[in-house]
PDBQT receptor file of N, H, CA, C and O in Angstrom, charges set to zero:
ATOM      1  N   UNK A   1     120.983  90.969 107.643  1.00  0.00    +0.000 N 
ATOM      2  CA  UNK A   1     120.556  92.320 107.427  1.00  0.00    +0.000 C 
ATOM      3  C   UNK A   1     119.173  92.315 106.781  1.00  0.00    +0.000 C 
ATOM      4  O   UNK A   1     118.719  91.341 106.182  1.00  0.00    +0.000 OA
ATOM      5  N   UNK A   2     118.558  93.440 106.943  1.00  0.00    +0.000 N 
ATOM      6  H   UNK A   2     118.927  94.231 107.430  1.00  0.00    +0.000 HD
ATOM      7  CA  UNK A   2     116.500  93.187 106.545  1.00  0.00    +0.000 C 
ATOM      8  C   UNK A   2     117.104  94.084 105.411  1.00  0.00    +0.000 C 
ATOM      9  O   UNK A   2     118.110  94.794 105.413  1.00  0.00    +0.000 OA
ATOM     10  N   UNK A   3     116.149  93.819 104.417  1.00  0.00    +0.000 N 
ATOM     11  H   UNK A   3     115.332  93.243 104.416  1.00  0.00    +0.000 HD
ATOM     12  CA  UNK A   3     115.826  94.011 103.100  1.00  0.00    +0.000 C 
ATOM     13  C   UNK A   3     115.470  95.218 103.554  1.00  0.00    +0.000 C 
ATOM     14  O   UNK A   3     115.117  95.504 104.699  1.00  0.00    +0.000 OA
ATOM     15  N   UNK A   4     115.624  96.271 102.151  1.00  0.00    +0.000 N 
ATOM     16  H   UNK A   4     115.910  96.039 101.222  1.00  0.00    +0.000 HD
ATOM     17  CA  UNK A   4     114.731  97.714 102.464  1.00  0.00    +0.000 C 
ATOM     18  C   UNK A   4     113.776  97.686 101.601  1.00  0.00    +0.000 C 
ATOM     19  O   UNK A   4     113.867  97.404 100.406  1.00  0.00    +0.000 OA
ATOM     20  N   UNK A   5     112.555  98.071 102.386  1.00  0.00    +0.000 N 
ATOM     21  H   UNK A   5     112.481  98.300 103.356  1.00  0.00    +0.000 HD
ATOM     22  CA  UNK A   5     111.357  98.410 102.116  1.00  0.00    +0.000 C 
ATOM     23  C   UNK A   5     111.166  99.872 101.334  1.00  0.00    +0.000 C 
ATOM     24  O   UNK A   5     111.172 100.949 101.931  1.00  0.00    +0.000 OA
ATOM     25  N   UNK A   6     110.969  99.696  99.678  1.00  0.00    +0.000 N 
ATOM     26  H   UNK A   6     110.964  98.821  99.194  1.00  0.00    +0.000 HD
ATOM     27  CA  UNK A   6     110.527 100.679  98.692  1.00  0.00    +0.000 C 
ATOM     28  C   UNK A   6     108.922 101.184  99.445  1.00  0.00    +0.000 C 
ATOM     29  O   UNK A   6     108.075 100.552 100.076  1.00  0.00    +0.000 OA
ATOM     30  N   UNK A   7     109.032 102.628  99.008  1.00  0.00    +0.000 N 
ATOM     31  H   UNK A   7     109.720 103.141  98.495  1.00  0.00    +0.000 HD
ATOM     32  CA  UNK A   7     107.550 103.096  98.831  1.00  0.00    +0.000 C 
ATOM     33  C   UNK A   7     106.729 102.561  97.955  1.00  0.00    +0.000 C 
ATOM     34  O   UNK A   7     105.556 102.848  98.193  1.00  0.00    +0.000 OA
ATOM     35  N   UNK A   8     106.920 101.773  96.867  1.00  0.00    +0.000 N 
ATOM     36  H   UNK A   8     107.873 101.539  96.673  1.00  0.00    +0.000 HD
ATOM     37  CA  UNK A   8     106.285 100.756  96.228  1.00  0.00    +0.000 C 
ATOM     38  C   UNK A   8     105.791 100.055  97.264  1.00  0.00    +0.000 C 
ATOM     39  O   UNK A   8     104.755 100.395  97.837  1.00  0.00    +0.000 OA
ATOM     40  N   UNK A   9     106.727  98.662  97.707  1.00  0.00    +0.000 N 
ATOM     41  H   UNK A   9     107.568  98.386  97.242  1.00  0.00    +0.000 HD
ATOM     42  CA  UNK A   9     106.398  97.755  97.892  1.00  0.00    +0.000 C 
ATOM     43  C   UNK A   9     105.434  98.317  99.456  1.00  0.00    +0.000 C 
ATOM     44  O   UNK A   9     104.567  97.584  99.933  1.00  0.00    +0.000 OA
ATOM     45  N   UNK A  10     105.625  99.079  99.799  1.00  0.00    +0.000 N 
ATOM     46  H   UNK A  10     106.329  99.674  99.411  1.00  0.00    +0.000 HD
ATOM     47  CA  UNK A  10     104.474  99.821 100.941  1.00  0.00    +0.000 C 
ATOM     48  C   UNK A  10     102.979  99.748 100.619  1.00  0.00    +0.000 C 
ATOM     49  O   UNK A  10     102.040  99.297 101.274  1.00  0.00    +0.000 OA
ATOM     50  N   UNK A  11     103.061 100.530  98.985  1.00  0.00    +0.000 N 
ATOM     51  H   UNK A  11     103.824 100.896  98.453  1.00  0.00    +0.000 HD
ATOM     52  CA  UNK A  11     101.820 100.888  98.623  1.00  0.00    +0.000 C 
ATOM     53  C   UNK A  11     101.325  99.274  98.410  1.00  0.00    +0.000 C 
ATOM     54  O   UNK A  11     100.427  98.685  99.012  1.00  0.00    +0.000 OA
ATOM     55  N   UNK A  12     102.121  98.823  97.464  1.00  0.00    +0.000 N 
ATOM     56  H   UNK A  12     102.851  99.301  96.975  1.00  0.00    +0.000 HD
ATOM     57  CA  UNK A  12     101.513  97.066  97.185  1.00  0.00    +0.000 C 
ATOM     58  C   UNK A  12     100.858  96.368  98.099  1.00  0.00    +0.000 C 
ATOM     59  O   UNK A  12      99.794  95.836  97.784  1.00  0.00    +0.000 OA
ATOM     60  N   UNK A  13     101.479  96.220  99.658  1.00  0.00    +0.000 N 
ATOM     61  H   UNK A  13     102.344  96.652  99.913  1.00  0.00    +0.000 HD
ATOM     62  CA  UNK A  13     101.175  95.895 100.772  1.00  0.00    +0.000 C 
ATOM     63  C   UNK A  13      99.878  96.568 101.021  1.00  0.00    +0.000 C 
ATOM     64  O   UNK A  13      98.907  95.871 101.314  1.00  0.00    +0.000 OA
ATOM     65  N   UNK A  14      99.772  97.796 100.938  1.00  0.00    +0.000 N 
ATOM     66  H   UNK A  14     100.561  98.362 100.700  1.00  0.00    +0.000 HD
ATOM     67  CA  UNK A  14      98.817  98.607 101.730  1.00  0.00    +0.000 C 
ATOM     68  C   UNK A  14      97.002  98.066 100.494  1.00  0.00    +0.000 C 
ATOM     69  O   UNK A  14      95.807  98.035 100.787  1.00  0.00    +0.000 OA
ATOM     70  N   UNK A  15      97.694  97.785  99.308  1.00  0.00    +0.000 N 
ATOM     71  H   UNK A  15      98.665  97.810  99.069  1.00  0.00    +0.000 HD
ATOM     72  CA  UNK A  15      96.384  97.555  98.263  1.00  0.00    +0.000 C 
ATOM     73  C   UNK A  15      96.073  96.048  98.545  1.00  0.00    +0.000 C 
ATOM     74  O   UNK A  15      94.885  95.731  98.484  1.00  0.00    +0.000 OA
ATOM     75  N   UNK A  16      96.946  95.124  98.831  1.00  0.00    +0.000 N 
ATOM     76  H   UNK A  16      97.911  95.381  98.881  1.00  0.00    +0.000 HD
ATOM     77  CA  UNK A  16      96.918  93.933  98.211  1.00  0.00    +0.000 C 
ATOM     78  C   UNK A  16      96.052  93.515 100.182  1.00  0.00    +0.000 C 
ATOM     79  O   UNK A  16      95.619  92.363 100.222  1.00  0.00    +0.000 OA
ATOM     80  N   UNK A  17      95.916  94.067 101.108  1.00  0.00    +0.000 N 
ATOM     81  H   UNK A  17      96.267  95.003 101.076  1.00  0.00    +0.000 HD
ATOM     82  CA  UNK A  17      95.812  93.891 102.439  1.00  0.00    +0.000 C 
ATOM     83  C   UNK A  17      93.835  94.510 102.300  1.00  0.00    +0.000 C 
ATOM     84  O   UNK A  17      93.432  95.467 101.640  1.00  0.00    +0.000 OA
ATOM     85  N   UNK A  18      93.036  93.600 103.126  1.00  0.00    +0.000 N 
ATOM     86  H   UNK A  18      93.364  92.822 103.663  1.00  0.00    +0.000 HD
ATOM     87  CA  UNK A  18      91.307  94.312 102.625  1.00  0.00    +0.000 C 
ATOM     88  C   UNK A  18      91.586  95.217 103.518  1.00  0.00    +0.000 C 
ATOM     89  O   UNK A  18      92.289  95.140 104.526  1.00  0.00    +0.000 OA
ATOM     90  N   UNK A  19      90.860  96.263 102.989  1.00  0.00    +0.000 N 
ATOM     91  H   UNK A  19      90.289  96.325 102.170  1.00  0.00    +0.000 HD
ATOM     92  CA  UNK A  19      90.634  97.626 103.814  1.00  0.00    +0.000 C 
ATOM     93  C   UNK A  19      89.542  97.828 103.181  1.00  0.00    +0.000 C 
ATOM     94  O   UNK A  19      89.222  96.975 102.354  1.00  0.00    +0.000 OA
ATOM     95  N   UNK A  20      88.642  99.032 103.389  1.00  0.00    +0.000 N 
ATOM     96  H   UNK A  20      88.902  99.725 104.061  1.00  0.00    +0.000 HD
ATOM     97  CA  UNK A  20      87.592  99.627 103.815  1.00  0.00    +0.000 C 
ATOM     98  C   UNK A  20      88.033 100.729 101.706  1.00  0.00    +0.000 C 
ATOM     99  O   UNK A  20      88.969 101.148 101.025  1.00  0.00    +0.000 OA
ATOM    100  N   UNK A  21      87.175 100.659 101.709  1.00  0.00    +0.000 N 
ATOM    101  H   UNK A  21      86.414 100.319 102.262  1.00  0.00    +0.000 HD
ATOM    102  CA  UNK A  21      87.463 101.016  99.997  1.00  0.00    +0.000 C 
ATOM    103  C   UNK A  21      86.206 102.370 100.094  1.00  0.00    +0.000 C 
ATOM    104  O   UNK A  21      85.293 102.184 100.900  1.00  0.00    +0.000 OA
ATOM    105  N   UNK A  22      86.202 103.235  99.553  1.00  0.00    +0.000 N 
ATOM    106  H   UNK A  22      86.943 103.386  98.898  1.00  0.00    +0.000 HD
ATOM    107  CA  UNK A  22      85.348 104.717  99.383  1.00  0.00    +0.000 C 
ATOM    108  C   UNK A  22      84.446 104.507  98.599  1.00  0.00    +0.000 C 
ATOM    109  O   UNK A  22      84.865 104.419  97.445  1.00  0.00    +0.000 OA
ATOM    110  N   UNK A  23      83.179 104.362  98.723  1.00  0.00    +0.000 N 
ATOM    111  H   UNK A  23      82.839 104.434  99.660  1.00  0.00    +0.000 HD
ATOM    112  CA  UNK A  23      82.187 104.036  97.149  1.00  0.00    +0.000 C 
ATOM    113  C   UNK A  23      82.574 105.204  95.989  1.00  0.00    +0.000 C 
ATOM    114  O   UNK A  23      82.499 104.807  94.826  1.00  0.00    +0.000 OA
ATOM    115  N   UNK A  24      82.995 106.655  96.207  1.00  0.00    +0.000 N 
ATOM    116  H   UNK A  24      83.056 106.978  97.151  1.00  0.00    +0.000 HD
ATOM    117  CA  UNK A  24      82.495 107.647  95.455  1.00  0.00    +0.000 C 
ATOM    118  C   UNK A  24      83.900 107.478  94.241  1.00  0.00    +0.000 C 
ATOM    119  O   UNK A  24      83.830 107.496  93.012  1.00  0.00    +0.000 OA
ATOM    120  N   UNK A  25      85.374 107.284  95.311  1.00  0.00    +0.000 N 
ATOM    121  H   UNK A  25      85.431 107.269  96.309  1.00  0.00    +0.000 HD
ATOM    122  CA  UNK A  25      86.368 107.398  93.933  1.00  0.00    +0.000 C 
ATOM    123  C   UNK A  25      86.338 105.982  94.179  1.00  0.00    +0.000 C 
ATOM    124  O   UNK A  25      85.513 105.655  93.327  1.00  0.00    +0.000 OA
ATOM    125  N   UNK A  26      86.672 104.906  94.762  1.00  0.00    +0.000 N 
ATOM    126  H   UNK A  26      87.343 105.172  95.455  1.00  0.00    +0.000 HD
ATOM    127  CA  UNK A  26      87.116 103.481  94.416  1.00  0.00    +0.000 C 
ATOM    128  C   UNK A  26      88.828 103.611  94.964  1.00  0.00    +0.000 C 
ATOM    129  O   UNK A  26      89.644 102.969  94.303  1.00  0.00    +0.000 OA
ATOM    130  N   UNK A  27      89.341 104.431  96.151  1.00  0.00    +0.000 N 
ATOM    131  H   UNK A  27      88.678 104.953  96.687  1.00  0.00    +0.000 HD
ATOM    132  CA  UNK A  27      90.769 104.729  96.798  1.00  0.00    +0.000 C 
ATOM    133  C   UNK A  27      90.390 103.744  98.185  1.00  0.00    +0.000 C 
ATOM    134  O   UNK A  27      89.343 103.108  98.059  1.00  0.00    +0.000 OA
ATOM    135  N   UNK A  28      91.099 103.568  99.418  1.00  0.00    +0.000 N 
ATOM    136  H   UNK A  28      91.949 104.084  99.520  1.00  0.00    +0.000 HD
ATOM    137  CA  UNK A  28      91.551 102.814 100.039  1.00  0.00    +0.000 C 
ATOM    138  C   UNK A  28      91.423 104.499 100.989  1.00  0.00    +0.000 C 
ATOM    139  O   UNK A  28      91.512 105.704 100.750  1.00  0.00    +0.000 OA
ATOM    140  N   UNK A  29      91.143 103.501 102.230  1.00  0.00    +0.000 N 
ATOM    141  H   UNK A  29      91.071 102.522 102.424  1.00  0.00    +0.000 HD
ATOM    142  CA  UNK A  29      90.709 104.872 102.979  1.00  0.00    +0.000 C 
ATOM    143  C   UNK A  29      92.039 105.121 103.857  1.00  0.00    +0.000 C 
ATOM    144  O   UNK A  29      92.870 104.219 103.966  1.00  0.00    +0.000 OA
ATOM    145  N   UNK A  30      92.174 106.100 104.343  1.00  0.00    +0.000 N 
ATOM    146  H   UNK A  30      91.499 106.832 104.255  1.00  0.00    +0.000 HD
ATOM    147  CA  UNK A  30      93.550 106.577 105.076  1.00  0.00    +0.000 C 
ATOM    148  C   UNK A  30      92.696 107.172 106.444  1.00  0.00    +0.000 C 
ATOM    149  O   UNK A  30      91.841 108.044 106.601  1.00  0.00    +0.000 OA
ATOM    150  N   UNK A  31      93.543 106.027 107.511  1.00  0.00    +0.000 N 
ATOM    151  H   UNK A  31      94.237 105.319 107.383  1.00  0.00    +0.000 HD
ATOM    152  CA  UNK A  31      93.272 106.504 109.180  1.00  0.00    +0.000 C 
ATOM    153  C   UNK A  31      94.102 107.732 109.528  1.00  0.00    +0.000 C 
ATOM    154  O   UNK A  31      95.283 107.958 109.265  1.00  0.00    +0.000 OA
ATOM    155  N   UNK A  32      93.350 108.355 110.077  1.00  0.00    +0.000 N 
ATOM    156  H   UNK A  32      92.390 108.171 110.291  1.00  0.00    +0.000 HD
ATOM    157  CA  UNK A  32      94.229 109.722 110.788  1.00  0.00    +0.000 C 
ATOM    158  C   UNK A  32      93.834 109.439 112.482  1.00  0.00    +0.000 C 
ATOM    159  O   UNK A  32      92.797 108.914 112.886  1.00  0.00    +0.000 OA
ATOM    160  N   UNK A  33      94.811 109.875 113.199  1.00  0.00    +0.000 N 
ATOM    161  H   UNK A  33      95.653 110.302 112.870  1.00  0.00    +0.000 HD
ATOM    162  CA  UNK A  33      94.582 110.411 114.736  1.00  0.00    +0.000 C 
ATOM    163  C   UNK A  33      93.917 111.421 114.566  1.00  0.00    +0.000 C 
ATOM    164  O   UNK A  33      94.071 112.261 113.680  1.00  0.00    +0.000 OA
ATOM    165  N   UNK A  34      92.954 111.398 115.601  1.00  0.00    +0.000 N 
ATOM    166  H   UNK A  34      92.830 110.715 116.321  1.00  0.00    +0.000 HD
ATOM    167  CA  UNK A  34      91.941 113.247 115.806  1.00  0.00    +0.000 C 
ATOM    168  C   UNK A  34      92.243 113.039 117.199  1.00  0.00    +0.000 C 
ATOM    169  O   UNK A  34      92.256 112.049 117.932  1.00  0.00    +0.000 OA
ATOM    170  N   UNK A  35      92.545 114.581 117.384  1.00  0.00    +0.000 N 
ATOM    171  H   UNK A  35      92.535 115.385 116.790  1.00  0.00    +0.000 HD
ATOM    172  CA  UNK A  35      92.938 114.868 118.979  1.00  0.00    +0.000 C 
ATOM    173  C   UNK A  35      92.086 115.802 119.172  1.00  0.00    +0.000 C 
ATOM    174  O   UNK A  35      92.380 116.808 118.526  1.00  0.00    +0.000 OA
ATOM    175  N   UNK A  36      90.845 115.934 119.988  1.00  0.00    +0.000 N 
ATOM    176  H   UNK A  36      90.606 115.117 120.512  1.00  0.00    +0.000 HD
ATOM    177  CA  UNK A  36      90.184 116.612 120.539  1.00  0.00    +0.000 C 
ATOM    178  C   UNK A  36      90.423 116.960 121.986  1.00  0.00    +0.000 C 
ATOM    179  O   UNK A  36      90.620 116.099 122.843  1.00  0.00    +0.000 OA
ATOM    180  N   UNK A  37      90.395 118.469 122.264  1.00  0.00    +0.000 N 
ATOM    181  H   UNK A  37      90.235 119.169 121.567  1.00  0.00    +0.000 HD
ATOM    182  CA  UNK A  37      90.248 118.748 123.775  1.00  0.00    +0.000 C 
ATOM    183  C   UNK A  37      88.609 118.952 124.760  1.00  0.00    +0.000 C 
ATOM    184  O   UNK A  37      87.528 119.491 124.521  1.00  0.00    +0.000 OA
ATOM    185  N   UNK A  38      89.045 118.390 125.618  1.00  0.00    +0.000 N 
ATOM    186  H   UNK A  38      89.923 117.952 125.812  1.00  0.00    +0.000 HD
ATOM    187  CA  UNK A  38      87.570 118.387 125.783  1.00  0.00    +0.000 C 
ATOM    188  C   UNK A  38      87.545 118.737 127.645  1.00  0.00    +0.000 C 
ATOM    189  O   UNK A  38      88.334 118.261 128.462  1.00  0.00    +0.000 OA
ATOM    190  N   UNK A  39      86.701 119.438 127.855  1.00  0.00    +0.000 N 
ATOM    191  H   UNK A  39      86.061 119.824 127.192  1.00  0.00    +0.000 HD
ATOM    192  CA  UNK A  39      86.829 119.440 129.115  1.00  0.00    +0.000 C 
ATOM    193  C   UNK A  39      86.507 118.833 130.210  1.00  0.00    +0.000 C 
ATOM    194  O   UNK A  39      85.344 118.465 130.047  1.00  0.00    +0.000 OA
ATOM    195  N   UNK A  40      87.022 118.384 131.663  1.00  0.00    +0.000 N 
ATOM    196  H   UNK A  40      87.967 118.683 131.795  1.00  0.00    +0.000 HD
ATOM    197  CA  UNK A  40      86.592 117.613 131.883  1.00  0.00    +0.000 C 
ATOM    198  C   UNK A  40      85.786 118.230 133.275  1.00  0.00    +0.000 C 
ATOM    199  O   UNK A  40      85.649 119.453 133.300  1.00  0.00    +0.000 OA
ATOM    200  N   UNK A  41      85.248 117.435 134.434  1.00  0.00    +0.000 N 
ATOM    201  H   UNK A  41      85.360 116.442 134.414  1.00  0.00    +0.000 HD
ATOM    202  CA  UNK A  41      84.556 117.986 135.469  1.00  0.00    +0.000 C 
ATOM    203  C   UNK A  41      85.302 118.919 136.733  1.00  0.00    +0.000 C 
ATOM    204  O   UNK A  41      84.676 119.875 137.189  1.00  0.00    +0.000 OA
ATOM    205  N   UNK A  42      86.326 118.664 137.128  1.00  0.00    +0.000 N 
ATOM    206  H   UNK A  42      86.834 117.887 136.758  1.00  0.00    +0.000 HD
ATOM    207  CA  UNK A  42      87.077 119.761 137.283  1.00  0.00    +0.000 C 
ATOM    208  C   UNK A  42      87.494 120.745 136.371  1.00  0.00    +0.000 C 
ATOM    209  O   UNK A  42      88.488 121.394 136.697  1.00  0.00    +0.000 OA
ATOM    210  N   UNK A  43      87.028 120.960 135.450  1.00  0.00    +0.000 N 
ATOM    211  H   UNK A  43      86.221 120.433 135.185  1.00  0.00    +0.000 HD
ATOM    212  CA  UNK A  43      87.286 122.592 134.957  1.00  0.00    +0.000 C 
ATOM    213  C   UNK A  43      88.533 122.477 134.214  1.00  0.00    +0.000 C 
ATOM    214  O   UNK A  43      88.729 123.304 133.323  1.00  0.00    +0.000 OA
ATOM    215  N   UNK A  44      89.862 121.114 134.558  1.00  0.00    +0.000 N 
ATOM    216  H   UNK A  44      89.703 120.442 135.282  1.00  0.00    +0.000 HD
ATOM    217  CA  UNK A  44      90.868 120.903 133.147  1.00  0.00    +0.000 C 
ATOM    218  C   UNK A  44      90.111 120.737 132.012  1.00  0.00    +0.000 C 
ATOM    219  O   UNK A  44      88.892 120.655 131.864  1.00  0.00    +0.000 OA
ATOM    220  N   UNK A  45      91.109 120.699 131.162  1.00  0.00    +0.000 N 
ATOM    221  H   UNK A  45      92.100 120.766 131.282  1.00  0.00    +0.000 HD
ATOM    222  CA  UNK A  45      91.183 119.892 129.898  1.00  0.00    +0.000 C 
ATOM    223  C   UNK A  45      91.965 118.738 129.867  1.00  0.00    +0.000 C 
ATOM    224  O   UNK A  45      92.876 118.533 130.669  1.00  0.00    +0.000 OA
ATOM    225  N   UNK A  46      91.616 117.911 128.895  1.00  0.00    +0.000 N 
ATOM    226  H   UNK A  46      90.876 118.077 128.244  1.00  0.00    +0.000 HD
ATOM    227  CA  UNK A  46      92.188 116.226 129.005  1.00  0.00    +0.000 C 
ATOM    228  C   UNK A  46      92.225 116.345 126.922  1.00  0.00    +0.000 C 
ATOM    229  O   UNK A  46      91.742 117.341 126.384  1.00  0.00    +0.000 OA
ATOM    230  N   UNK A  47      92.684 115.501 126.296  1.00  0.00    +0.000 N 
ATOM    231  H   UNK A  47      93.076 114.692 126.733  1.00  0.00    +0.000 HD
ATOM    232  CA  UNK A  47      92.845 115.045 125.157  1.00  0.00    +0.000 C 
ATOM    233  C   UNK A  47      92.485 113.986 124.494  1.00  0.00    +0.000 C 
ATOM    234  O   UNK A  47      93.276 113.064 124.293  1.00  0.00    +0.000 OA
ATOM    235  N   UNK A  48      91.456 113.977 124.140  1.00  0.00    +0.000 N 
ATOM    236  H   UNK A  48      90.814 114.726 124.304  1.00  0.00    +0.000 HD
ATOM    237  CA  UNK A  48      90.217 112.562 123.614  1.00  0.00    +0.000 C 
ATOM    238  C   UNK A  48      91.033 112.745 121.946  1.00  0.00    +0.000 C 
ATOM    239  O   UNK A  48      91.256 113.686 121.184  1.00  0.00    +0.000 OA
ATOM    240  N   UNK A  49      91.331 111.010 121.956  1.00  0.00    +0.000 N 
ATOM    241  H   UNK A  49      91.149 110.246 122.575  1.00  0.00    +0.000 HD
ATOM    242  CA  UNK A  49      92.570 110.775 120.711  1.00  0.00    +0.000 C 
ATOM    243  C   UNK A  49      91.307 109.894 120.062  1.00  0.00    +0.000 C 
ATOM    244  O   UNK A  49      90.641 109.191 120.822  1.00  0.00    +0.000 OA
ATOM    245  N   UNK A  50      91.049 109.940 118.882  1.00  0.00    +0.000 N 
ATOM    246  H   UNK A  50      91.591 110.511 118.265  1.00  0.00    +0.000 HD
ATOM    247  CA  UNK A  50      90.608 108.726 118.264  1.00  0.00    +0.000 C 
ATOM    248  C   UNK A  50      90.734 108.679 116.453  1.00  0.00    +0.000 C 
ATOM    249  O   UNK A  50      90.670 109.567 115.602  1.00  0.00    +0.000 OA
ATOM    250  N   UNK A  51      90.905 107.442 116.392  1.00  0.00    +0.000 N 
ATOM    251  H   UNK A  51      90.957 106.720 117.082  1.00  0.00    +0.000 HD
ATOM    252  CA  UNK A  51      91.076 107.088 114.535  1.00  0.00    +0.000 C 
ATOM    253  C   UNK A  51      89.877 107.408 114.226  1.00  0.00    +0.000 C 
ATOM    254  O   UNK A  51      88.862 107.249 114.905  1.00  0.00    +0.000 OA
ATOM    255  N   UNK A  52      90.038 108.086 112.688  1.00  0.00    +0.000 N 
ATOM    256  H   UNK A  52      90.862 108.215 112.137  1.00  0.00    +0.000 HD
ATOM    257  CA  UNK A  52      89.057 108.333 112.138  1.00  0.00    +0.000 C 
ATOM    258  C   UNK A  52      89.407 107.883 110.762  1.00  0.00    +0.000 C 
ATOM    259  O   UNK A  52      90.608 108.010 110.522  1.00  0.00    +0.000 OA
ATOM    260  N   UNK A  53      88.611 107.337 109.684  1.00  0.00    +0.000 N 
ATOM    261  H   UNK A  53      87.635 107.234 109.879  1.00  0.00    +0.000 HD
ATOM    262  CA  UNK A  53      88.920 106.923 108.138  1.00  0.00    +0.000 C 
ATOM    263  C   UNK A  53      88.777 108.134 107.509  1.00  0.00    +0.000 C 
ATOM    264  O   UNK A  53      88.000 108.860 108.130  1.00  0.00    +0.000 OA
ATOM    265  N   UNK A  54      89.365 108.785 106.210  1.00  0.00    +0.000 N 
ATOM    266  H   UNK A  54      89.996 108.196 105.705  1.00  0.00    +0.000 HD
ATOM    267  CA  UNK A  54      89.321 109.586 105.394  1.00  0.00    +0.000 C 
ATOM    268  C   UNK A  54      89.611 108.942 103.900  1.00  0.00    +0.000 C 
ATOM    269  O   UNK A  54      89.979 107.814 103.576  1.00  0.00    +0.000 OA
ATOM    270  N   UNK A  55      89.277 110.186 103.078  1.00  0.00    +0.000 N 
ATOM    271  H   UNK A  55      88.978 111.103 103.342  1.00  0.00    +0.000 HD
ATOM    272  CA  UNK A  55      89.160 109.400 101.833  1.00  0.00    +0.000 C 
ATOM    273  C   UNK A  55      89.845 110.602 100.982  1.00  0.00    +0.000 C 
ATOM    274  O   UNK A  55      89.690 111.753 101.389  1.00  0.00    +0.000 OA
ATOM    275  N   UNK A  56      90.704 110.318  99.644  1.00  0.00    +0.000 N 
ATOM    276  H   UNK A  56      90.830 109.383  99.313  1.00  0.00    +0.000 HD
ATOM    277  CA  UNK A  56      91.250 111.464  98.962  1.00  0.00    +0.000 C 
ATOM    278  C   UNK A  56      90.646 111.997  98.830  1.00  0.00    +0.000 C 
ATOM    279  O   UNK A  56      90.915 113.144  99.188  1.00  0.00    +0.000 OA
ATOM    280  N   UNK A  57      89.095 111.748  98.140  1.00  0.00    +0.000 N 
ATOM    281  H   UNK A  57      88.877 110.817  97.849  1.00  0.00    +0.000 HD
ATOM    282  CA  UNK A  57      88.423 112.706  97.645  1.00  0.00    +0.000 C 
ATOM    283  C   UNK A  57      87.849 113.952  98.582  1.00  0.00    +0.000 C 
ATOM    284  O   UNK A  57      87.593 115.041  98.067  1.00  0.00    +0.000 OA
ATOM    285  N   UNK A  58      87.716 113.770  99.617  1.00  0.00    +0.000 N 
ATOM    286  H   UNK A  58      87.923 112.886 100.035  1.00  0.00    +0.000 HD
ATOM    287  CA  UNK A  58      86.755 113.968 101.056  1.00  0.00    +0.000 C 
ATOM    288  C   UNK A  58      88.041 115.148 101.529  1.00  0.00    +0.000 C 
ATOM    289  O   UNK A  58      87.794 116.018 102.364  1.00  0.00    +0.000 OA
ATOM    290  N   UNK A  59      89.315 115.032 100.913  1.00  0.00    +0.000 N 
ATOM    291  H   UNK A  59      89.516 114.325 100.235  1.00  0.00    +0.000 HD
ATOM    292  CA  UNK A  59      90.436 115.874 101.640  1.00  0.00    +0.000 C 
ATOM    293  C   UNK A  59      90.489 116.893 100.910  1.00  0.00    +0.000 C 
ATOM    294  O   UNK A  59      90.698 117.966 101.475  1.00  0.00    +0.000 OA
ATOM    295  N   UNK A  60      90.323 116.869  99.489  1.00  0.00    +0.000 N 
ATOM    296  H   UNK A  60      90.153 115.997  99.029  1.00  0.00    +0.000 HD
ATOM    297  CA  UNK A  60      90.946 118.060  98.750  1.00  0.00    +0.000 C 
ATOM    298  C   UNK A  60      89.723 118.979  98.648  1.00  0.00    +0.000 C 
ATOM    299  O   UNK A  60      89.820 120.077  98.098  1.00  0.00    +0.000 OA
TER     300      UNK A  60
């Protein structure tokens, strides 16, 4: 049987792993999906997906 994984030991993982760090607070940046619609040459729409980094400070 697998061990259960605490929201601790998530966050530990997520600090102790290099990531991309914010100069302004010194937080660990958080990827989001952005779903843009965009149109295409026939006159649909299609759904352009891409990661983007964010930062706590940058959210509130």
């Amino acid at each position: 049987m697998a061990k259960a994984q605490t929201f601790a030991d998530k966050v530990a993982k997520a600090k102790s792993q290099k990531s991309a760090v914010c100069p302004e607070c010194g937080e660990v940046f958080i990827y989001m999906k952005v779903v843009e619609p965009v149109a295409s040459a026939s006159g649909s729409y299609r759904f352009q997906r891409k990661m983007e980094k964010h930062c706590k400070c940058k959210n509130t």
